[in-house]
N, C-alpha and C positions, 0 to 999 in steps of 0.2 A: 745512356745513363742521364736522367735528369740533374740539373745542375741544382745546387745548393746553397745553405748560408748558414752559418751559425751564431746564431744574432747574442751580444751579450752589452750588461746597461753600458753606456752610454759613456757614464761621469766616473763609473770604477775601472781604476788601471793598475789595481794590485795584481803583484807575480802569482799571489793565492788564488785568487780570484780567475784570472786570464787561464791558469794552468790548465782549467779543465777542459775548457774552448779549443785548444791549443794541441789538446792531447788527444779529442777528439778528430781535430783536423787530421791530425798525424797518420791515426788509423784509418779514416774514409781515405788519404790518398796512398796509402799502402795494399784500399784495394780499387782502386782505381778512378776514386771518384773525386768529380769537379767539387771542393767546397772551400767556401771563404768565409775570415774570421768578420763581421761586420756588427760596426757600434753602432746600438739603436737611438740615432739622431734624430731627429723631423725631417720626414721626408721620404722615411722604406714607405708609408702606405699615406695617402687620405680619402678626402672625398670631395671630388669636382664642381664645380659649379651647377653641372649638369646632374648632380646625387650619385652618380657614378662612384665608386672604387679605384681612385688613381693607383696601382700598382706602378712603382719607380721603373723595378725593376722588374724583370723575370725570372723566375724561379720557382723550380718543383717543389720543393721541398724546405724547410727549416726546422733546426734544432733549436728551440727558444732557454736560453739561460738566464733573459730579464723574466719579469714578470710584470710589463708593462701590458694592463690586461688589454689598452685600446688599441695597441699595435695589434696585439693578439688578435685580435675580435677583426680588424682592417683583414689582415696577411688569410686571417681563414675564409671571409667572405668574398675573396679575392679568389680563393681557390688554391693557395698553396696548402701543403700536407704539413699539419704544424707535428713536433715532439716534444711537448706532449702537447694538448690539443689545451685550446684555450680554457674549456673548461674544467680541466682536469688542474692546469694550472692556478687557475681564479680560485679552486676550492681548495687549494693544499695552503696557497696563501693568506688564505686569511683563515688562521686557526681554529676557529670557534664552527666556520662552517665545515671545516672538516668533521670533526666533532658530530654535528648536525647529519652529516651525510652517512658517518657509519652508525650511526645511533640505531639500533634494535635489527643489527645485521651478525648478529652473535660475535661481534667483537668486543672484547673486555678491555676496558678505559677505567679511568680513572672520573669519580663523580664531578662534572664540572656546572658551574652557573654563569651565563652569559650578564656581562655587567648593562644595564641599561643607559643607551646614551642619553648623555644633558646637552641641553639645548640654550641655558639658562645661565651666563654669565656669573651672576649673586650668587648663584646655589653652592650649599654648602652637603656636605654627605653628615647626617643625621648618625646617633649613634644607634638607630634602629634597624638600618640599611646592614650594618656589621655585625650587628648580631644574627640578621637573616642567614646569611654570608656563615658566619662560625657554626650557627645552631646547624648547617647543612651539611659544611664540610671538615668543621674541627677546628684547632690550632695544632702547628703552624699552619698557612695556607699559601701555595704558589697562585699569585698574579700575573696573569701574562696578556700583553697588548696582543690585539689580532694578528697583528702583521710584524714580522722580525723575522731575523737568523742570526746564525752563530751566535748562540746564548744569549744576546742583546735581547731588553725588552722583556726581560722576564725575572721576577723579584719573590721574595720568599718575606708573609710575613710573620711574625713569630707570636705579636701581640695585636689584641683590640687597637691600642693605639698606633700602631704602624700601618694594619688595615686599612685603618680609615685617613690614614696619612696618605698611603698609596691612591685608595678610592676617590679622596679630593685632588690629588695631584693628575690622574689619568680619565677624569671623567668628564672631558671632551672627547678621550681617546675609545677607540674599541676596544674593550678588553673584557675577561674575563675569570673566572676561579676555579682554579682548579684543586680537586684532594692530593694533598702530600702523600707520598709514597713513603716512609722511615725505610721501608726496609731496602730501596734504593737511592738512598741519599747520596748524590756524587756519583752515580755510577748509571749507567745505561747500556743500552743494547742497540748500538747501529746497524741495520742490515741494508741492502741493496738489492733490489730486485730491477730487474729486465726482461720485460715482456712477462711480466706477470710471476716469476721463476725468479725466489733466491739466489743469487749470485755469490756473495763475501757476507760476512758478520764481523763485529771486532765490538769489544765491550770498550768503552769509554769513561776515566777515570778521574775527577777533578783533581788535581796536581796540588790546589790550592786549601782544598781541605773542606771546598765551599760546595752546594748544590747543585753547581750547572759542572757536564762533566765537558761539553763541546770540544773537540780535538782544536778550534778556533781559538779556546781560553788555556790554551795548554794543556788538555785534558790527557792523560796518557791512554795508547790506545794498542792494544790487545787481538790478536785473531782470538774467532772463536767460533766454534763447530755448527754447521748447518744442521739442527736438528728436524724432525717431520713437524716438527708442530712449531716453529721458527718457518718453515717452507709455508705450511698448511695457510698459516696470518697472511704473508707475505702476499699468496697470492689470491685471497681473499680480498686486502686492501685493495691491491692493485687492480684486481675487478671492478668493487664497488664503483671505485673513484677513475677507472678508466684508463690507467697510467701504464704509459710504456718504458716509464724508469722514474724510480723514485727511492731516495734514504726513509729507513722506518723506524722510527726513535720507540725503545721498548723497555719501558721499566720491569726490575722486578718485586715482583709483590708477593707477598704470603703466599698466594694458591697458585704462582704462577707470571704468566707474562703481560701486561698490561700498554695500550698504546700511549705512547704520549704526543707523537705528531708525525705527522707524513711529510716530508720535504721532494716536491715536485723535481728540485735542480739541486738536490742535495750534492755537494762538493765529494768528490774519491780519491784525492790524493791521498790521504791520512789513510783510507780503507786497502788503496793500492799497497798501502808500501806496510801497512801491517798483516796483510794477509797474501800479497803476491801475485795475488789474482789481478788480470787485468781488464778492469772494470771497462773502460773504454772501449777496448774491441769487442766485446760483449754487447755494449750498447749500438756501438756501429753494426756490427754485423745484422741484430734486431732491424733496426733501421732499413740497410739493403733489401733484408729481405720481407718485408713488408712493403717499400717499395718493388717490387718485381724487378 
């Protein structure tokens, strides 16, 4: 058995956070395997003097639950067997490029416009720019920076003026627009998939009365039936984008199911203990047996 790691950031030591790391561990040594929790410090990968690839350590394998993509990009040129692979994770994380990746793979999203980055200190966002913006996608409109989790990072605006409130406050940042769903305001569709195969579902519920339903913001969370066409997306995404486990955020819409984002390291505790299924030896086991 190759020895392992399951790398998670560095600077977070919440009990939420950790759980999954932890629970992970649990199942690899229940079935027999070397693996250790380890924080991505400086220092698991670089590059030598010589251009070389310093590997610290040695190691077959790693479960990546940061999303530091330059460790990433070190650990796999180095030869270890990343979970999921650097690029699978680099595209789930920054949200716009996900987007970009399933575009015209017959998956149904939600219309979005990628914001153009400024460069330009003085600059102000024009009331031209938001009209583009509304005449494409409506009012209200969700803005969402590229990069977040657990519901952080992503804003709802209602008016012209908020818009362009948002659009000057994040336009240094990556982000961009996306069309409002009404008919799933507050509410969503978590699923989980492993190795390409629906695992759990659970509908997520904002508590608060507000747009993001994130089990993270309180969100109340619900089992809910693996249907064929819940399965069919599933692993359709997890094709495209190459993923050997990932949360699949799924609005509902008029005609149906609509994506709203793939999370490469989407957290299971909430999915675990709503639906019972144990999400973890599911992934472990994928794992074993892709390694040999």
């Amino acid at each position: 058995m190759q020895k392992g790691i399951i790398v998670v950031n560095a600077w977070s030591d919440s009990a939420d956070y950790l759980y999954q790391a932890y629970r992970l561990r649990e199942e690899f040594a229940l079935r027999g395997a070397d693996v250790a929790v380890v924080k991505n410090y400086c220092g698991m990968a670089g590059i030598a003097g010589s251009g070389k690839i310093d590997l610290r350590e040695a190691v077959g394998f790693a479960v990546f639950l940061d999303k530091d993509k330059y460790a990433l990009r070190l650990l796999e040129r180095a030869g270890v067997r990343l979970f999921n692979s650097a690029r699978a994770i680099e595209v789930c994380d920054d949200k716009m490029l996900t987007h970009i990746a399933l575009a015209e793979e017959g998956i149904p999203m939600p219309a979005v416009l990628p914001a153009p980055l400024c460069y330009t200190p003085e600059a102000a966002v024009g009331a031209a720019y938001c009209k583009n913006v509304i005449a494409a996608l409506g009012l209200p409109v969700v803005v969402k920076e590229s990069y977040g989790s657990l519901g952080k990072q992503v804003y709802l605006a209602s008016s012209e003026e908020e818009l362009r409130a948002l659009a000057q406050k994040l336009r240094f940042t990556p982000h961009f627009y996306q069309q409002f769903i009404a008919e799933s305001r507050g509410k969503d569709l978590r699923v989980v998939a492993v190795g390409g195969r629906a695992v759990a579902a659970m509908t997520r519920s904002a508590a608060d009365g507000g747009f993001r339903s994130n089990a993270a913001r309180g969100g109340r969370c619900e089992a809910f039936p693996l249907t064929d066409e819940i399965c069919g997306l599933a692993a359709k995404i997890s094709e495209k984008l190459s993923l050997d486990y990932c949360g699949i955020d799924l609005l509902f819409g008029k005609e149906g199911y609509l994506l709203c984002e793939v999370n490469s390291n989407a957290y299971f505790k909430a999915l675990e203990g709503a639906t019972g299924v144990n999400v973890a030896a599911a992934y472990v086991k994928h794992i074993l047996k892709k390694l040999g």
